[in-house]
C-alpha positions, -999 to 999 in steps of 0.1 A, spaced: 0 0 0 16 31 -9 -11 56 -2 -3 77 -31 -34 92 -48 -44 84 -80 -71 92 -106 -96 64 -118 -103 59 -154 -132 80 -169 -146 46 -184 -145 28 -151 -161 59 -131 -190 56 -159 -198 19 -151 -195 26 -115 -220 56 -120 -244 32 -141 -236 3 -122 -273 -2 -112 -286 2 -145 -262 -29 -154 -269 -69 -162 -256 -94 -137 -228 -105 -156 -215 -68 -166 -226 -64 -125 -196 -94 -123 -175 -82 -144 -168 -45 -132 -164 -57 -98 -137 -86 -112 -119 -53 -123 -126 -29 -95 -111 -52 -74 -81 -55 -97 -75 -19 -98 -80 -14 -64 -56 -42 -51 -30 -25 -70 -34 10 -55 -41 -2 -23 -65 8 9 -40 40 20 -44 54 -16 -79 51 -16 -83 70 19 -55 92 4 -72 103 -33 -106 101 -26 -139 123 -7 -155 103 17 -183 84 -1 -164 78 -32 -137 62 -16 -162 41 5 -176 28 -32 -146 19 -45 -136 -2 -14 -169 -21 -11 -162 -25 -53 -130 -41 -43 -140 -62 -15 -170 -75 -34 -198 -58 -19 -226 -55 -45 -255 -48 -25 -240 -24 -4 -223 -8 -31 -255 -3 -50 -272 11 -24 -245 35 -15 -249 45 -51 -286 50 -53 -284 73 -19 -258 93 -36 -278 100 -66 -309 108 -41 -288 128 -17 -253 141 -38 -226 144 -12 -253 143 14 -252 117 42 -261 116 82 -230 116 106 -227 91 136 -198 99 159 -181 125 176 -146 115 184 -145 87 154 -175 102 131 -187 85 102 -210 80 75 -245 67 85 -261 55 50 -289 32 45 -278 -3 37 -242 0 41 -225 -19 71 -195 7 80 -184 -18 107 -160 -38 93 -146 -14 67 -114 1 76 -112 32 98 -88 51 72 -118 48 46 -153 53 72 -139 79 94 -146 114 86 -118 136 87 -119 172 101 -115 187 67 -142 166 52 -167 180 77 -162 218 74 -176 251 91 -198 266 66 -205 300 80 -215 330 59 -230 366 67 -261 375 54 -262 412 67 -240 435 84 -256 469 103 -249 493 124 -277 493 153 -276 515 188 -242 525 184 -226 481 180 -218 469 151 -247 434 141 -233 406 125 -264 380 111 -256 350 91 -255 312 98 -231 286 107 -234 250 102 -208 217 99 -216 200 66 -240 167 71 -248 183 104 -281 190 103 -297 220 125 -332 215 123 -340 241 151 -322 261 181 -288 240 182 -285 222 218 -252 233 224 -239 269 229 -213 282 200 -193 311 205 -176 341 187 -146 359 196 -120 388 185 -81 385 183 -53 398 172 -26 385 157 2 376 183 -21 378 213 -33 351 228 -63 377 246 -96 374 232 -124 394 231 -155 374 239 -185 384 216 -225 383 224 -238 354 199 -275 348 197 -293 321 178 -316 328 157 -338 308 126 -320 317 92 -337 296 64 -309 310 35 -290 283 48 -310 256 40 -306 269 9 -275 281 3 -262 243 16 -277 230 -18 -284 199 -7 -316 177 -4 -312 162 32 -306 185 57 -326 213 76 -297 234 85 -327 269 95 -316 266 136 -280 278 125 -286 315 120 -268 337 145 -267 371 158 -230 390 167 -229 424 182 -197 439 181 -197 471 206 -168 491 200 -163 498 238 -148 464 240 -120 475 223 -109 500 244 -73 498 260 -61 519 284 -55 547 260 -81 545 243 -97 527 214 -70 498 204 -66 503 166 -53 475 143 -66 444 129 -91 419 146 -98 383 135 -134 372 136 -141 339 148 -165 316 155 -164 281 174 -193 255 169 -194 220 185 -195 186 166 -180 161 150 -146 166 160 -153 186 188 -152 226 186 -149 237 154 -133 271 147 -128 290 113 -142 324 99 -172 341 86 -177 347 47 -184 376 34 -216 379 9 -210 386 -26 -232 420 -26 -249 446 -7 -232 454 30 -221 420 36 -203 417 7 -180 448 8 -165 467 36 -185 483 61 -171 515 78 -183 535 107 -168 568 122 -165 558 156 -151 599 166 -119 619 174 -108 603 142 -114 566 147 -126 543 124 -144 510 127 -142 488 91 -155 452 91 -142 441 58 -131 406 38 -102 396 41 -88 360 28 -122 348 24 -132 358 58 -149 387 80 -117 411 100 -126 442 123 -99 473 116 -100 498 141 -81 530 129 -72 565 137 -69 590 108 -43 615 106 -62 636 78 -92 635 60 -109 648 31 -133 672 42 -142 683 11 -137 687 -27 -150 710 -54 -141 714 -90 -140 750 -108 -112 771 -129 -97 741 -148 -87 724 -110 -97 703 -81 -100 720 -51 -94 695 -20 -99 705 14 -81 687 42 -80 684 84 -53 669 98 -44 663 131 -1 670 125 11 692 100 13 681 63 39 693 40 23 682 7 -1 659 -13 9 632 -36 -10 613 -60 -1 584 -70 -11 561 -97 -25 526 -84 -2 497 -106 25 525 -114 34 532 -151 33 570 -146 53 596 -121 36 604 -87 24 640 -90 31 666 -58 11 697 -47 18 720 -21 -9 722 6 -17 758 25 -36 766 54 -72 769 46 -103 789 64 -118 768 90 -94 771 119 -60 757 126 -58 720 112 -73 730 77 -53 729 46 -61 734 7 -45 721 -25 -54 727 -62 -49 701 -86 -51 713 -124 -71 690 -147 -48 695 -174 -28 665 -181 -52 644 -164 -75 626 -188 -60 588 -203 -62 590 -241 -96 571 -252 -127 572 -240 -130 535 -232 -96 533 -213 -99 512 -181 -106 534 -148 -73 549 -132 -73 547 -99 -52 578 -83 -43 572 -44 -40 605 -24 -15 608 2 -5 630 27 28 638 34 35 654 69 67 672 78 75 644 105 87 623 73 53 603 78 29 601 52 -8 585 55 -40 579 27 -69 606 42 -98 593 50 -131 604 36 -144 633 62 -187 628 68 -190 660 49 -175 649 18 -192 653 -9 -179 628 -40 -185 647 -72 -176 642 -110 -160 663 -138 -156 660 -171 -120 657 -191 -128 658 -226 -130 629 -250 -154 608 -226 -136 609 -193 -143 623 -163 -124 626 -127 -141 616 -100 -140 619 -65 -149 590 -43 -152 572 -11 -138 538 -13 -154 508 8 -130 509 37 -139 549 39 -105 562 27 -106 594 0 -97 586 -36 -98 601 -72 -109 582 -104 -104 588 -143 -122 574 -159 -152 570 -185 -181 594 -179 -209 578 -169 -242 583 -148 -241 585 -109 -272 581 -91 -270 601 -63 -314 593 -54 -327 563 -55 -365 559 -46 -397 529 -49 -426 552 -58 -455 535 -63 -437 504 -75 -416 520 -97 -378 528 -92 -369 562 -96 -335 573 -103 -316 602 -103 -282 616 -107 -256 635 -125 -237 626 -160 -204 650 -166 -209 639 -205 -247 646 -213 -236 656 -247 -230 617 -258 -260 603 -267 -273 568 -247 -298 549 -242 -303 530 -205 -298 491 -208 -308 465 -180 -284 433 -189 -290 403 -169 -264 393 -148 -268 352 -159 -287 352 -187 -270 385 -205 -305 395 -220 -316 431 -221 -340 455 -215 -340 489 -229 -352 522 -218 -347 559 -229 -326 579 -210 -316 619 -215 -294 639 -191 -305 676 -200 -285 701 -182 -259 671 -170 -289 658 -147 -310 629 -155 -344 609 -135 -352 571 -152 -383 555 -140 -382 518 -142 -418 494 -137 -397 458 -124 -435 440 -123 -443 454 -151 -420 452 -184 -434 454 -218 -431 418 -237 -453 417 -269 -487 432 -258 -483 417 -222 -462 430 -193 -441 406 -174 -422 411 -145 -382 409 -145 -369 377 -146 -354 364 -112 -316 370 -107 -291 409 -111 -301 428 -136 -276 454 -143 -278 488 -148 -261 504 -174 -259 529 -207 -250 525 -239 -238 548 -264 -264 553 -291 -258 527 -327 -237 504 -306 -247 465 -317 -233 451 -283 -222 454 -249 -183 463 -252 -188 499 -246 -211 501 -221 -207 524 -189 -223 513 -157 -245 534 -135 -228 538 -101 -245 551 -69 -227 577 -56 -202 565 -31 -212 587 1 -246 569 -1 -236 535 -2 -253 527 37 -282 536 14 -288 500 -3 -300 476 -3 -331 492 -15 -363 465 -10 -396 467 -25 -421 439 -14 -440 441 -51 -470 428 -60 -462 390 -74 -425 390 -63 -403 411 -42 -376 434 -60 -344 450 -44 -319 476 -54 -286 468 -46 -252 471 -52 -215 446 -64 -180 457 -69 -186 482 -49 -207 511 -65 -224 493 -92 -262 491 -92 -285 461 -103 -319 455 -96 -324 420 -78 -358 406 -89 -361 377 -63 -375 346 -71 -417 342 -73 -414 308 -54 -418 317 -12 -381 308 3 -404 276 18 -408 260 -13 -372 271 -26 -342 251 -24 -337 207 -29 -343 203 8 -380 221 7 -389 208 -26 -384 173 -17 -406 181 11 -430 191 -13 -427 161 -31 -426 133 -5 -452 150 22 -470 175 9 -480 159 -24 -483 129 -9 -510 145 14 -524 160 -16 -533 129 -33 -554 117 -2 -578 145 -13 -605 139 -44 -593 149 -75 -611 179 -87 -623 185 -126 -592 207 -137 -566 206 -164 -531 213 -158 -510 219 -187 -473 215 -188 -457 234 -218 -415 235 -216 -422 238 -175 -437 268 -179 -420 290 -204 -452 301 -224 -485 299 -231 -485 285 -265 -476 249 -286 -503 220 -286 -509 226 -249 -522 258 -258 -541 239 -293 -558 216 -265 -569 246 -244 -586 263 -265 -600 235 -279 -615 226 -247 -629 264 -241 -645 263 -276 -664 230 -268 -679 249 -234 -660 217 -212 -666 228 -176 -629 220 -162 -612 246 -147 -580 256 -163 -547 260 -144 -519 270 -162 -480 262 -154 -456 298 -156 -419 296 -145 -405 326 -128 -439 346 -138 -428 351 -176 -458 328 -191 -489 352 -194 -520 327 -200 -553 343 -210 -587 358 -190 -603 327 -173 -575 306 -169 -551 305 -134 -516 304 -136 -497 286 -116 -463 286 -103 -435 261 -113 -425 238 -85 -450 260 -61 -469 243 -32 -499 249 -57 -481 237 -86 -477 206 -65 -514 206 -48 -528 206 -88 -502 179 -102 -521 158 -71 -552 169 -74 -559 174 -115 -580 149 -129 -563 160 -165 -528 166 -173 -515 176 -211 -479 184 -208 -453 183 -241 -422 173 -216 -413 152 -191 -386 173 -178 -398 179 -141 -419 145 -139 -391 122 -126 -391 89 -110 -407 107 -81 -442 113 -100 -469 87 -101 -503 95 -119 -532 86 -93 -561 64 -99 -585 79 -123 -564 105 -132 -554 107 -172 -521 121 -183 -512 134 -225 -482 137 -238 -479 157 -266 -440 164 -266 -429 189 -289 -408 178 -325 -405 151 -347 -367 143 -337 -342 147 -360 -318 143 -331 -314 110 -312 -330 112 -281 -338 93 -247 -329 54 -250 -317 60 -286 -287 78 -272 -276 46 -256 -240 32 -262 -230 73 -269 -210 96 -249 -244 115 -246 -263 87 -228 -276 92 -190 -277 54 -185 -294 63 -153 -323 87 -174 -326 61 -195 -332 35 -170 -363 59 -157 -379 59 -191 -401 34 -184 -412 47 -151 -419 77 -167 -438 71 -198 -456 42 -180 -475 73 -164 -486 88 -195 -522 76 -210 -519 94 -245 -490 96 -263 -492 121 -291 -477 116 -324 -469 140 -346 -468 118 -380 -458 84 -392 -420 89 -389 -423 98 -355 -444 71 -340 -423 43 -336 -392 70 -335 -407 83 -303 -422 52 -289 -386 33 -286 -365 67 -272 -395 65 -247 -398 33 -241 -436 40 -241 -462 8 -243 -490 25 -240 -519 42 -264 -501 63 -291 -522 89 -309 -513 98 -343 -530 126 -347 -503 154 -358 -498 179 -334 -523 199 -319 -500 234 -323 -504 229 -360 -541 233 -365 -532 265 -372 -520 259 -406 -558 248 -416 -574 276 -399 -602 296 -414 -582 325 -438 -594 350 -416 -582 339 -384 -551 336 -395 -547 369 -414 -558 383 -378 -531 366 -358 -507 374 -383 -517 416 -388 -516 413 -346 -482 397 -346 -460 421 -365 -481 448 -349 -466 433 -316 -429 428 -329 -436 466 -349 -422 449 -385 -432 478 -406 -453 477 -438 -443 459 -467 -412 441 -453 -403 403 -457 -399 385 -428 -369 361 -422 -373 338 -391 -338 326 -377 -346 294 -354 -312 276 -346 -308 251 -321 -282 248 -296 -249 234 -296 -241 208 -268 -202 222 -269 -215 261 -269 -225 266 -233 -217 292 -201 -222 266 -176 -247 245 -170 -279 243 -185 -267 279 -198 -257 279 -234 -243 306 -258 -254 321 -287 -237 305 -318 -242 333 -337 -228 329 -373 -250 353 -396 -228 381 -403 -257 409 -393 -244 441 -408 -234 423 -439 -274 409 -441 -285 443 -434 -268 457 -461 -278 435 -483 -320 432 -471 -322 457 -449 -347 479 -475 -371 452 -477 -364 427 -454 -367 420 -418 -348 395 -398 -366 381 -364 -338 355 -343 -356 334 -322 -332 312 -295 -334 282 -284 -352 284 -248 -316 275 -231 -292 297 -247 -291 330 -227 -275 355 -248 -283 390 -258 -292 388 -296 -265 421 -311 -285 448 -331 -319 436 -320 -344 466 -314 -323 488 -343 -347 485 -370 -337 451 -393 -332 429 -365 -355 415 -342 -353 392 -307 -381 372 -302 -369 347 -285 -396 360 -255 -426 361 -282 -449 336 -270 -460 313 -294 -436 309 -324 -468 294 -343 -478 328 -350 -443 336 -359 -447 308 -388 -479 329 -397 -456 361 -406 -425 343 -423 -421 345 -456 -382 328 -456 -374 302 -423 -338 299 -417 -332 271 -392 -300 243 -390 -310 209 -370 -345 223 -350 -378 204 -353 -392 240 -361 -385 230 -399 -409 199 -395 -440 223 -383 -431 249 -407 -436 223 -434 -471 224 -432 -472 260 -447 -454 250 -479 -428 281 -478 -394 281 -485 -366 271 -460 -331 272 -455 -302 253 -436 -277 272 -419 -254 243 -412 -221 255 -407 -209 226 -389 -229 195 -403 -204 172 -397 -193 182 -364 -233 181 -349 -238 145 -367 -212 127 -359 -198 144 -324 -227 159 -312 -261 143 -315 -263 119 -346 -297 120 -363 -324 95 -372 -322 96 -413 -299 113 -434 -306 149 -432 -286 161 -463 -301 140 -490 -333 146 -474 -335 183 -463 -365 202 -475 -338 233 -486 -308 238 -488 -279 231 -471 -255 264 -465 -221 268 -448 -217 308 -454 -233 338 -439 -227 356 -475 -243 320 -494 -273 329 -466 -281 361 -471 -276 359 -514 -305 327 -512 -320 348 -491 -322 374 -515 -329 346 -545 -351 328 -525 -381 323 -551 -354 307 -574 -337 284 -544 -375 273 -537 -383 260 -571 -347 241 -572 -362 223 -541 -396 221 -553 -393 186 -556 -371 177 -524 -398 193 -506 -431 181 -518 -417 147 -510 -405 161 -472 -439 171 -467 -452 135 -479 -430 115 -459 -431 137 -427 -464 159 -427 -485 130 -424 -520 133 -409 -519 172 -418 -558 176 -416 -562 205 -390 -586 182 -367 -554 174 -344 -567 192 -314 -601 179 -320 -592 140 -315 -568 149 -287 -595 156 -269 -618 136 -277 -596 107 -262 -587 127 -236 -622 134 -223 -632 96 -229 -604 86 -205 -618 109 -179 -652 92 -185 -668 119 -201 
C-alpha cells in the first residue's frame, strides 16, 4: 500500500455511476476489475485520493460488496454528497444499507476537513451604536433543524495575542441556509446567528486599540469545537466593507479579508473634508491632526510619475489645509480606457505620510475631461478618499420605490453623448432597454420591475441581477457600455427592498458602486431550495393525493416557459367546446402570461404541486420535471404531446453514446408508464418516439395539436398574423426572415446555460436586405445570450414572443439548422433554408440523427453567412430548385396534416376521464 493518490479511469467511473442500471454479468464483471484496480493501488491510496463516499464505493467494489455498493450508489444519486453523521470523536458516514463496521477506519472515518464550518454573513448593520453581524453557521452533514442544543461562540483576536475578546452570539432561525447548503437532506434553518460587536470592547487603556481583529466563530461537533471564519456575501453590505466613524478620528471597518470577516479599528491622521471642482482644477480641502507638507497622488499599478502639490492653510481654523490640482494632463487617451485609480497621500513634515480618510461632509463629485472621461472623487469601501479617471458615466445620487416603480436620479459629466439605459442580466445577458436623456448634465429614469413590456403583455423581470447600465447610441453590443454607479457617500443607502405585488424586488449594489436591480424569485423561500422541494414532493404531495381529485386541467408546456404549442391547441380546444374543467396554467418565474379565465400557476409552487395531485387532466409536451418521483393517481389521465418530430437521437436511442444518462434512461419506463396518450406528430415519428421513450401504452397519431393552425379559417389567421408584426412593430411591406437555430451541446456558459452561436454576419445581411427585409432570431429556450442589433430597425429578438406558431404565420423565408421548427413549418409549404455550418461536427460528435438529413432536407444546405443572405435574397429561385425535395419532405413527414389534431386529442382525452 503506498497511499499515493491516483485518478480512476473515466470509463470505469462511468460503469460505477451506471452500475445499477447494469446486467448481472456486466454487475460481475466491473467488480472482477474494480477489485483489480484497487488491489493494485491499495487501501492508503484510496483513503488518500478520494472524498468520503467515493472512496467508500470503490472499497466495497474491491472487496465485493454488490449490494452495499448499490445502495450507497442509489443514496448518492438521491442525496449528492449528502449523508447523516454518527460519531463525535470517530464520526462517520451513517447511510442506509451499508455496514460501516467492518470497513477500515482510514476509509469510514470522517476527517476534520471533510466535515467543514460553513459560516456565511447574510447582513451587516450598524444598530444602537454596535456593530450586528447576522448570518448562519453549520458543519456539513450536520443537520440544524431548530435552536442548536449546544452553545457556540464568537470571539475577537489579534494576531500575536493570545487575549480574546468574547463576543454576544444569539441564535436565531436563518432559512438562507437551508438553501445556500444546496443539498436535499438536511434542515440546516436553527443555524442562524446574531453578533454584536460594541466598540467599547476595544478599548485599552488609551483608548480605542486600533489595528486588525480576526473574527471567529467556534461550533461544536463532530470533532469537537470547530473554529474558522465568517464569509463575506457577494453583494450589498455583507459583501464589501463596512465603515463606521467611531469619533476623534477613529474608524471602525468590518471588511473581507482572505475569504473571511476582519474588524480594523483606525485613527486617521487627515481627511478629506471636502472637494470641489472649478477654474480648470480640483480643489481639496483637508484636516489633519499634524502638519502636512504636501499631497501626492499616486497612480495605483504605477506606469506614470507620482504627482506633488503644495498644501496651505485653509479657512476653518488651525488643522485646515487646501491644495489645487489642475485638470490638465489628467485625462488617459480614449474614452474607453480602463478606470485609473489615483491614491492621495498625505505627506506630513515628521517624514510620515498617510491615505486621508473620507471626512462625513465629503461630498464625491464628478467632472468632465474631454474625449469621454471624467475625474471623479470618491469614497472607497474601507472609507479612505480617492480620485478616479475614468469614463463618464451616470451617478445616481437618489434612489426611490414610488409607487412600485424605481426612480433614479443623478448626474452625468458627459450629457452631450447620446445613450440609451440598458438593464443586462447578470446570468442570462439579455436586455431590457429604456430611454434615457441627461439635459443640463442631470437625468431621472423611472423603471416598472412588475411590469415590463413583452409583446402586448407586461411581465415582470426575470429572477436573478439585472444590471444597470448605458449605452452609447448605434452600438450592436455590450463592449462599450458604462455602468451606473451610486454615488459613493450613499452607499449605507442600499440595499433598497420593494415587497412588489407578485415578487419582491431589491436595489442593490457589487463591486462596490455598481447598481443592479435584484428581482427575487416568485417561489416563497419555503418551497425554494432541494431540501423544501423534496418536502413538497414526498409530504406534501403525498398528502395532496389523499384528497378527491377535482375537474381541472393542468397543462405542462417547456415547464412553464409560455403559453403556447399544442398545450395551448388543446386549451382552446376545450374552451370552444364549453367543457366545464377549470383551467390552471404552469408559468416559471412569472414570464408565461395565459389568458382571461384561466389560473396560472407557479412552477415547482406548493400549488403547482397541490394541482399535479389533485388534477384529474394533465397535457404536458415534456417530461422534464416529472421524474421517477411522480406517479399518476387512480382515475387520473395524463397526455403527452412532446414537442418535434426528432431529428436528433434522443432518450434510449442515445444509448451506447458519450451522450447517454444510462441512469435517465433507466427511468424511461417509469416515466412514460404514467402517461395515457401519447401524441404523435406523424408516421416517422411514431415508432421513433415510442422506442427513445420506451412508451407501451396508447399512441395517438393525430399530428400535433399546435399545427391546427396551418388549416385555420383564412381570416383567423390573417388576424393573428396583422396582430403579430403589430406586436414585434415589423413595418409595412417588409419580408420577414425567421432565424430558429438550435443549440450546440459544446456552446455553453455553464450548466444548462448555453451561448449564442451566432454565425450570420448581421451588418453584412442588413446591407444587403435591410430595404425590404426584416430579420426576427428566435433562441433556443436554453441559450441566454443578448441577440446584437436587435431593437435597431432590421433585426429583431423574439426569443420571448410567446408562441412561435404565430411567428410561422408572418414568415415569408425560415432559416433554421437541425431544429424540429422546420418539420411544423412544413405544413405552410414556404421556402426554408439550412444554416449548417458545422454539419459534420453536430452529426457525428454531437447528436447523430435518425435519417440522413442532407439528402433529405426540405432546402438547402448552406455553410456561409454571405451564401445565406444571397438565397436569401434569391429565395423564389432556391425554392423552385427544391420544389421537388420538398413536396416529397412534406409527404414523408407531414402525415395526418388535416387540421382536426386538437379535436381528436381531446376527444380521447375526455373519454379517459369518463366523459
Amino acid at each position: 500500500m503506498t497511499g499515493t493518490p491516483f485518478e480512476i479511469p473515466d470509463e470505469l467511473r462511468r460503469r460505477m455511476r451506471y452500475l445499477p442500471e447494469a446486467g448481472p454479468a456486466e454487475r460481475e464483471a466491473f467488480i472482477a476489475e474494480a477489485r483489480a484496480f484497487t488491489e493494485e493501488h491499495g487501501t492508503a491510496a484510496l483513503a488518500a485520493g478520494l472524498g468520503p463516499v467515493t472512496r467508500l464505493k470503490w472499497f466495497l467494489a474491491g472487496a465485493g460488496r454488490t449490494e452495499e455498493l448499490l445502495a450507497l450508489i442509489r443514496h448518492d444519486r438521491e442525496f449528492p454528497s449528502a449523508y447523516r453523521i454518527k460519531g463525535l470523536r470517530r464520526p462517520r458516514p451513517d447511510i442506509p444499507g451499508v455496514d460501516l463496521s467492518s470497513v477500515p477506519a482510514e476509509i469510514a472515518v470522517l476527517r476534520k476537513d471533510e466535515i467543514p464550518l460553513r459560516a456565511k454573513a447574510t447582513s451587516i448593520d450598524w444598530e444602537d451604536g454596535a456593530l450586528r453581524i447576522r448570518g448562519y453557521a453549520f458543519l456539513r452533514n450536520v443537520a440544524v433543524p431548530g435552536r442548536p442544543r449546544l452553545p457556540r461562540f464568537a470571539w475577537l483576536s489579534q494576531p500575536g495575542e493570545r487575549r480574546r475578546i468574547r463576543l454576544p452570539l444569539r441564535a436565531r432561525t436563518e432559512p438562507q441556509a437551508t438553501l445556500d447548503s444546496r443539498q436535499p437532506l438536511h434542515c440546516f434553518d436553527g443555524s442562524g446567528f446574531e453578533i454584536t460587536v460594541d466598540p467599547a470592547r476595544l478599548r485599552g487603556e488609551g483608548g480605542l486599540r486600533t489595528g486588525n481583529w480576526t473574527l471567529t466563530l467556534g461550533v461544536p461537533g463532530p470533532h469537537l469545537l470547530r473554529r474558522g471564519g465568517i464569509a463575506p456575501g457577494q453583494v450589498g453590505r455583507e459583501g464589501h466593507p463596512f465603515t463606521r466613524d467611531l469619533g476623534d478620528g477613529y474608524q471602525l471597518v468590518c471588511e473581507p479579508s482572505k475569504g473571511r470577516l476582519r474588524i480594523t479599528v483606525r485613527r486617521c491622521a487627515a481627511r478629506v473634508e471636502a472637494a470641489e471642482f472649478g477654474g480648470g482644477a480640483l480643489r481639496l480641502e483637508l484636516s489633519a491632526r499634524k502638519e502636512p507638507e504636501l499631497l501626492r497622488v499616486v497612480c495605483e499599478g504605477g506606469g506614470e510619475p507620482d504627482r506633488e502639490y503644495p498644501l496651505a492653510a485653509a479657512d476653518g481654523g488651525p488643522g485646515r489645509w487646501s491644495a489645487e490640482l489642475p485638470l490638465d494632463g489628467m485625462a488617459a487617451p480614449g474614452a474607453d480606457a480602463a478606470t485609473r485609480h489615483l491614491r492621495p497621500i498625505v505627506v506630513f513634515a515628521d517624514g510620515t505620510e498617510e491615505r486621508p480618510a473620507a471626512g462625513p461632509s465629503l461630498v464625491p463629485a464628478e467632472r468632465a475631461l474631454g474625449s469621454g472621461r471624467e475625474l471623479a472623487v470618491v469614497v472607497t469601501g474601507t472609507g479612505l478618499a480617492n480620485l478616479a479617471e475614468r469614463t463618464a458615466g451616470p451617478v445616481v445620487d437618489s434612489a426611490e420605490w414610488s409607487g412600485g416603480d424605481l426612480v433614479l436620479s443623478g448626474s452625468y459629466s458627459d450629457p452631450g453623448r447620446p445613450m440609451g439605459l440598458v438593464l443586462r442580466h447578470g446570468e442570462r445577458f439579455e436586455e431590457v432597454r429604456l430611454p434615457f436623456e441627461a439635459p443640463g448634465g442631470r437625468f431621472t429614469v423611472r423603471i416598472a420591475p412588475e411590469r415590463i413590456p413583452s409583446f402586448g403583455d407586461e411581465v415582470p423581470l426575470r429572477k436573478g441581477r439585472w444590471y444597470l447600465r448605458v449605452r452609447p447610441e448605434g452600438e450592436r453590443g455590450a463592449d462599450r457600455d458604462v455602468p451606473l454607479r451610486i454615488r459613493t457617500d450613499l452607499l449605507d443607502g442600499v440595499p433598497k427592498p420593494l415587497p412588489g405585488v407578485h415578487r419582491a424586488f431589491r436595489l442593490d449594489r457589487r463591486f462596490h458602486d455598481l447598481l443592479f436591480i435584484a428581482s427575487e424569485k416568485p417561489l416563497p423561500i419555503d418551497a425554494q431550495g432541494p431540501y423544501r422541494q423534496r418536502l413538497l414532493r414526498e409530504e406534501f404531495t403525498a398528502a395532496a393525493k389523499r384528497e378527491p381529485l377535482r375537474e381541472a386541467v393542468l397543462y405542462n408546456n417547456f415547464g412553464g416557459r409560455q403559453y403556447s404549442d399544442s398545450p395551448r391547441a388543446v386549451h382552446e380546444e376545450l374552451v370552444r367546446r364549453g367543457v366545464e374543467v377549470e383551467h390552471l396554467w404552469t408559468v416559471a418565474d412569472q414570464q408565461a402570461v395565459p389568458p382571461e379565465g384561466v389560473r396560472a400557476v407557479e412552477w415547482k409552487s406548493r400549488e403547482w404541486y397541490e394541482a399535479l395531485a389533485r388534477s384529474r387532466y394533465i397535457v404536458t409536451n415534456t417530461n422534464g420535471g416529472f421524474g421517477e418521483w411522480f406517479a399518476k393517481r387512480e382515475g387520473q389521465v395524463v397526455v403527452q404531446t412532446w414537442h418535434g418530430t426528432p431529428l436528433k437521437r434522443i432518450g434510449a436511442d442515445l444509448r451506447g453514446t458519450v451522450k447517454a444518462n444510462e441512469a435517465y434512461i433507466a427511468s424511461l419506463p417509469h416515466q412514460s408508464r404514467q402517461w395515457d396518450v401519447f401524441v404523435s406528430p406523424n408516421t416517422f415519428a411514431t415508432p421513433v418516439l415510442k422506442n427513445a421513450f420506451a412508451y407501451e401504452g396508447e399512441m395517438l397519431e393525430s399530428g400535433y395539436p399546435r399545427n391546427d393552425l396551418f388549416h385555420a379559417p383564412e381570416e383567423e389567421r390573417r388576424a393573428r398574423a396583422e396582430r403579430t408584426r403589430r406586436l414585434i412593430g415589423i413595418p409595412e411591406g417588409r419580408r420577414v426572415v425567421l432565424y430558429a437555430p438550435t443549440l450546440r451541446d459544446d456552446q455553453r456558459h455553464s450548466g444548462k446555460r448555453f451561448k449564442l452561436d451566432l454565425r450570420v454576419d448581421l451588418e453584412a445581411a442588413e446591407k444587403e436586405l435591410g430595404a425590404d427585409h426584416v430579420l426576427l432570431v428566435r433562441k433556443h429556450g436554453r441559450v441566454v445570450d443578448s441577440v446584437p442589433g436587435a431593437g435597431e430597425g432590421f433585426v429583431f429578438d423574439v426569443s420571448a414572443y410567446p408562441d412561435i406558431a404565430d411567428l410561422f404565420l408572418i414568415t415569408d423565408v425560415l432559416v433554421t439548422d437541425y431544429s424540429s421548427s422546420f418539420f411544423d413549418f412544413a405544413h405552410s409549404g414556404r421556402p426554408m433554408l439550412f444554416f449548417t455550418y458545422d454539419l459534420e461536427h453536430y452529426r457525428d460528435t454531437l447528436r447523430g440523427f435518425y435519417f440522413d438529413f442532407a439528402e433529405r432536407a426540405p432546402g438547402p444546405l448552406i455553410r456561409t453567412s454571405e451564401e445565406l443572405v444571397r438565397s436569401i435574397r434569391d429565395i423564389d429561385a432556391v425554392a423552385e430548385e427544391h420544389r421537388e425535395r420538398y413536396a416529397a419532405f412534406v409527404r414523408d413527414f407531414c402525415d395526418p396534416s388535416h387540421g382536426r389534431a386538437a379535436a381528436e386529442v381531446v376527444d380521447r382525452m375526455l373519454e379517459l376521464g369518463g366523459r
